[in-house]
C-alpha positions as CSV (number, residue, x, y, z in Angstrom):
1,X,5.1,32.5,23.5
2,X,2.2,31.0,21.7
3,X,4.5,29.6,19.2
4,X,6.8,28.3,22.2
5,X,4.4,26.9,24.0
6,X,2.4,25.1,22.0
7,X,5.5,23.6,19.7
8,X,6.6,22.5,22.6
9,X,3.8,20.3,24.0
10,X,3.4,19.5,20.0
11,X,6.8,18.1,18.9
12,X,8.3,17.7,22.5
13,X,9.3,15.0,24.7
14,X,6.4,12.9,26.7
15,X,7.4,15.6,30.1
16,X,6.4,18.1,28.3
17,X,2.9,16.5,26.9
18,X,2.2,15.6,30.8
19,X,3.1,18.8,32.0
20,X,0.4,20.2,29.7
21,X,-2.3,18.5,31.1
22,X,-5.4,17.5,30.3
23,X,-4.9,19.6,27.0
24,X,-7.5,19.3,23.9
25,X,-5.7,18.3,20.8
26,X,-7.4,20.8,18.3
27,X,-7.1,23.9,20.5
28,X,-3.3,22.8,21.1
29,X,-2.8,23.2,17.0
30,X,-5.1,26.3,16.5
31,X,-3.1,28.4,19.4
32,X,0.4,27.1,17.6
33,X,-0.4,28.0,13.8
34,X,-2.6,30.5,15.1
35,X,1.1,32.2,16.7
36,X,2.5,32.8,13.4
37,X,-0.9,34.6,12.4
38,X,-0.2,37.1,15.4
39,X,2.9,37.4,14.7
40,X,2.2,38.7,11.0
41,X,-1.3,40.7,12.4
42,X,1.3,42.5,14.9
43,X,3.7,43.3,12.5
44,X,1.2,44.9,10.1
45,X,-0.7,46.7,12.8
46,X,2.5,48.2,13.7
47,X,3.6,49.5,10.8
48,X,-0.2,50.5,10.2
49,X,-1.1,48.3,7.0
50,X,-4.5,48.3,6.2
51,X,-4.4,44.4,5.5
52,X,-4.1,44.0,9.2
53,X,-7.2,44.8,9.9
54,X,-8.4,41.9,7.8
55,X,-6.0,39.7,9.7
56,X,-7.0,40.9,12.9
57,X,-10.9,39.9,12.5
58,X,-10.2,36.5,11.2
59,X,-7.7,36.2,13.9
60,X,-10.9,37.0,15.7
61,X,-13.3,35.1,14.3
62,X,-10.8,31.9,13.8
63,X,-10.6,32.2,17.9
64,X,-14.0,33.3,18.6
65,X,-15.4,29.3,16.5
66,X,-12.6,27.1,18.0
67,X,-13.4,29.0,21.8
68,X,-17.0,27.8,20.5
69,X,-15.9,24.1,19.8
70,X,-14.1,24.4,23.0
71,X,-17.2,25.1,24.8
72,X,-19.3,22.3,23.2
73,X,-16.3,19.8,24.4
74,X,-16.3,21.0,27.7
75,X,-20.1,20.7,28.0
76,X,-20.1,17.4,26.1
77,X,-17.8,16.2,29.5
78,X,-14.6,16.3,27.6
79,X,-11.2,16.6,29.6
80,X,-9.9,20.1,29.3
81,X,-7.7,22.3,31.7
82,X,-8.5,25.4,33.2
83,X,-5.9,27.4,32.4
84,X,-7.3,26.9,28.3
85,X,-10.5,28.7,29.5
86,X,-8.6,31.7,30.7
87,X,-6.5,31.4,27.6
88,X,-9.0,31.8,25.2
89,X,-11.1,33.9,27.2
90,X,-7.9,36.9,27.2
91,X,-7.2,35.9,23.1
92,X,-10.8,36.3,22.2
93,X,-11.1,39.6,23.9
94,X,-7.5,40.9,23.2
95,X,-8.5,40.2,19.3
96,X,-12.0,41.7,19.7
97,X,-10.2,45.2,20.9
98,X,-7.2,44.7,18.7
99,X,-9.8,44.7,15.8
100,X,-12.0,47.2,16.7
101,X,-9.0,49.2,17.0
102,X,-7.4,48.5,14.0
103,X,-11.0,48.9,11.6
104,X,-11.2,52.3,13.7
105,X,-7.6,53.6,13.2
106,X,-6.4,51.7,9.5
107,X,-9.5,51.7,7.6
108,X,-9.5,54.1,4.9
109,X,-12.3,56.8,4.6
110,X,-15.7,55.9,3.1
111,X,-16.3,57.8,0.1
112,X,-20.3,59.6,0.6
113,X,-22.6,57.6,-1.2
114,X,-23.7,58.4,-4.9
115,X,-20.2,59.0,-5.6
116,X,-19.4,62.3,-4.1
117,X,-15.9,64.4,-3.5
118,X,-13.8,63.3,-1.4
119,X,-13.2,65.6,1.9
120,X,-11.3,68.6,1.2
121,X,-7.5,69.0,1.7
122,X,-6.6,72.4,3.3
123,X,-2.9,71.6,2.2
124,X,-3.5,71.0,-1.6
125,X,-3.3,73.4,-4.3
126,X,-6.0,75.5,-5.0
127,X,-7.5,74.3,-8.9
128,X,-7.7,77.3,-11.4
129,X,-10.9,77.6,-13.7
């Protein structure tokens, strides 16, 4: 939808610019290229790579700084719509639980520190001296 939407107020027709509204250019393009990052971050998650959870926290953190700029443009007096506030309100926090999530459940399992064993298998072959 992300992708949709925002191509379509991007490389559409002049309706489609004025039925966006009052919409601010650089949260327009960071939603759209943003769209193919989700679409990569939700494929990996699924399938339970760890690289996700990278993708998911700059995801994250990509949303969390432009919500920011966002912010400083409203408050600045700039034109903005509503609906963009809601928006990135339900990304930022979507992507704050998706990555918590994911660095919870994909992460791999810190080795002790100094170097220790690993945790014990129960289902590996016992070693012989």
């Amino acid at each position: 939808m992300t992708i949709l939407e925002g191509g379509s107020v991007l490389f559409g027709d002049e309706a489609a610019r004025r039925a966006a509204g009052s919409y601010v250019p650089f949260v327009l393009w960071f939603n759209f290229l943003a769209g193919f990052a989700y679409v990569a971050a939700g494929t990996g998650l699924w399938i339970r790579a760890r690289w996700s959870v990278g993708l998911s926290f700059a995801i994250l953190f990509g949303t969390a700084a432009v919500f920011l700029a966002f912010g400083l443009h409203v408050l600045s007096g700039g034109p903005y719509e509503l609906r963009t506030v809601v928006a990135m309100t339900l990304r930022t926090i979507v992507w704050l639980l998706l990555a918590l999530w994911a660095r919870r459940e994909l992460q791999p399992l810190e080795r002790p520190a100094g170097g220790g064993a690993p945790p014990h298998d129960p289902s590996a072959p016992a070693s012989r001296p």
